[in-house]
Each structure stands twice: as C-alpha cells, then as structure tokens.
Legacy VTK file of the C-alpha trace (Angstrom):
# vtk DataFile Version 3.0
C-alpha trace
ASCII
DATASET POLYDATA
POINTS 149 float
0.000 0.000 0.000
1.069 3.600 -0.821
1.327 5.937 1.157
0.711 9.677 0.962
4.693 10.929 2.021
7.022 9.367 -1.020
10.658 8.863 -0.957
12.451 8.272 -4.113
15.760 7.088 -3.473
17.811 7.356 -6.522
21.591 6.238 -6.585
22.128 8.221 -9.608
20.413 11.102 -10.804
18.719 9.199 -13.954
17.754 6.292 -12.016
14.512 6.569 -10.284
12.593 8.282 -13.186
13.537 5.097 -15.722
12.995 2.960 -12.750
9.510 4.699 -12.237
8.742 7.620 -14.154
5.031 6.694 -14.786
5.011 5.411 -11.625
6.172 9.021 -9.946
3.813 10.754 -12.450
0.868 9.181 -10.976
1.469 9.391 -7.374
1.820 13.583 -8.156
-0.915 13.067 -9.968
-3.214 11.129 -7.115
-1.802 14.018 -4.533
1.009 12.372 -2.886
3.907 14.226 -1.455
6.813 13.204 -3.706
10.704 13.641 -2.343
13.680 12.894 -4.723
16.923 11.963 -3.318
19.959 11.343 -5.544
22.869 10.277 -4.289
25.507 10.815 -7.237
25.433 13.027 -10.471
28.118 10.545 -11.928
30.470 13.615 -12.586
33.761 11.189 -13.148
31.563 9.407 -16.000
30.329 12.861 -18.304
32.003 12.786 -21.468
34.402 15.720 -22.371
32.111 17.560 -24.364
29.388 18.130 -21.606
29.422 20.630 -18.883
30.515 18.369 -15.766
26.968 19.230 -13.708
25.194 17.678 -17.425
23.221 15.034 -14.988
22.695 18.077 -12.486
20.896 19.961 -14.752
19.041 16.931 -16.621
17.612 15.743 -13.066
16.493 19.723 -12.259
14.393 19.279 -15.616
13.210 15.756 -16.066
11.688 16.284 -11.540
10.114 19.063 -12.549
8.421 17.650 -15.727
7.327 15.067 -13.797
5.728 17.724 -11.178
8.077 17.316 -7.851
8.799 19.970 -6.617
12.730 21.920 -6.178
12.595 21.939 -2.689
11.599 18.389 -2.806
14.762 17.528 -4.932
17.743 16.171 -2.865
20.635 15.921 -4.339
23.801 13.868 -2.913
27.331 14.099 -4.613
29.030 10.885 -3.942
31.418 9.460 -6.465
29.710 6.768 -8.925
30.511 3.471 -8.431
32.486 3.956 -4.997
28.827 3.540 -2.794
30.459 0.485 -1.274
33.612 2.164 0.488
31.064 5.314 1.730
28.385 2.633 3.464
28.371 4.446 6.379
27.945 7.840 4.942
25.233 6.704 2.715
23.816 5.059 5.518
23.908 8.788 7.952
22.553 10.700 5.147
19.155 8.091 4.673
18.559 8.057 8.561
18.709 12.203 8.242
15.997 11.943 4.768
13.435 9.431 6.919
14.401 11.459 10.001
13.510 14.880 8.354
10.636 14.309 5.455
9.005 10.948 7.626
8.166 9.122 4.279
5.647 6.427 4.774
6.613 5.120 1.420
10.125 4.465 -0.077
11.374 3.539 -3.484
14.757 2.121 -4.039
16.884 -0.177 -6.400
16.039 -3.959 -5.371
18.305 -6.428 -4.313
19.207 -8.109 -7.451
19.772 -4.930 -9.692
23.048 -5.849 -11.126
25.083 -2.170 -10.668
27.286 -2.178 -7.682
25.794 1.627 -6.617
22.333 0.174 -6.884
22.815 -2.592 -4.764
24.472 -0.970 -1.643
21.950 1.241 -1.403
19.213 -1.765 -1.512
21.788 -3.513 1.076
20.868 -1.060 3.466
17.561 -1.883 3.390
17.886 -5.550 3.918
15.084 -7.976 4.920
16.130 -7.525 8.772
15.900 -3.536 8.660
13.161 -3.386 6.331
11.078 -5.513 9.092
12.516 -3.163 12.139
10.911 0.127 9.724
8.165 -1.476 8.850
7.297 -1.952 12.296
8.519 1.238 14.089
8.142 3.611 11.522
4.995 2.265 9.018
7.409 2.836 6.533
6.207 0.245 3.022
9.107 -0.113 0.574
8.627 -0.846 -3.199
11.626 -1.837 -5.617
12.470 -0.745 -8.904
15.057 -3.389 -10.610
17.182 -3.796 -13.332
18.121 -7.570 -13.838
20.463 -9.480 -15.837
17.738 -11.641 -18.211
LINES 1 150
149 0 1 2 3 4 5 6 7 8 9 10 11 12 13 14 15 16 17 18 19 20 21 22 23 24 25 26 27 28 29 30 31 32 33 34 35 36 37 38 39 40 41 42 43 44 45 46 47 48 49 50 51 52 53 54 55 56 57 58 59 60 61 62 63 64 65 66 67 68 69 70 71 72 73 74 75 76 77 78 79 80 81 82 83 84 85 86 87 88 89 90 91 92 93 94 95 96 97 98 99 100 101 102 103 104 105 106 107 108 109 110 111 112 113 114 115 116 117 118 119 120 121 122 123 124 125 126 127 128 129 130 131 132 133 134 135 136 137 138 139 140 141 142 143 144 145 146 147 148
C-alpha cells in the first residue's frame, strides 16, 4: 500500500525516473507528497564535451516535468561506483531523509539490480531492517530493478 509521504531514493540522478517515471507521475498526480533523493550526479563518467553538472541539470528538468517539486529535490554528490567504500555515509545521510521528510513510502533499487551503486543502497535496506521500519516507523518499501535476463 502507498502511502501519501514518497521517498524516491535514486543512486544516480537518472535512475529513479527510468525505474519509475510513470510510476512518480501518478502518485503527483493522485496528490502524494513526492521527495527525490539522488545520491551521485556521476560527474567522473560525463564525457568531455558536456558541462561536468550535465546530470545536475538533466535531473532539475526531467523532476520538474514530472511535477516534484525543487525543494523536494535532494541531491547527494558521492562518487559513482564507490557507494560500497562510503556505506556508512550513505547510511547517515538516509537516517537524516526518513528522520527529516518521515516518508511512509520508499522507493529504491532492489536487491538483485546488477550495478554495484544500486545494490548498496538496496543492502541497506535488507530484509532484517526493512522488518525493524516497517514496524517502528509504518514505513512500506517498493523496488524498482534492473536484472540481468
């Protein structure tokens, strides 16, 4: 069940929107309160001939399109593909988000998505804490996944 406080936890700044897009279009749509967290523009990875905030300024545009608000757009700037050596950082700044905006709903990257970044942050959600949230805090997850076929 959905709630009406949404998290979207995206490791980088393209992620939740092809993970959910229609899915975050319709809960705006329906009324919910939408937050956006992104956790790394993947500056080291933006070709020569882009400005190196590129991702910065695509996530600005494609939030807005789909009607969240700027104030509801968090944006994180941990290196790409290093999530696994900043656990505990990652870990700090999530407790602050649920801490701070008391989603009752979170999306994240599932367990089996196959990028390293992905999959730390759905680490830190594992069954064991997902079951402590669930309980103390009413908080519902749902998954969005890429998966090897």
């Amino acid at each position: 069940m959905v709630g009406n406080r949404i998290l979207l936890l995206s490791p980088h700044t393209d992620d939740a929107e092809l993970g959910c897009g229609a899915t975050i279009s319709k809960l705006i749509r329906a009324g919910k309160t939408v937050y956006y967290a992104a956790f790394s523009a993947c500056e080291q990875s933006v070709l020569d001939n882009f400005p190196e905030d590129i991702l910065i300024q695509e996530v600005k545009e494609a939030t807005a399109e789909l009607g969240i608000k700027p104030d509801h757009l968090f944006l994180f700037r941990y290196e790409v593909r290093t999530f696994n050596y900043r656990r505990q950082e990652i870990l700090d700044d999530l407790i602050k988000l649920r801490e701070t905006l008391k989603p009752d709903t979170i999306y994240m990257p599932c367990l089996h998505d196959i990028h390293q970044d992905h999959k730390t942050m759905a680490e830190e959600r594992s069954e064991e804490h997902t079951s402590e949230l669930q309980s103390r805090f009413g908080i519902s997850y749902a998954v969005f996944c890429l998966k090897k076929k």
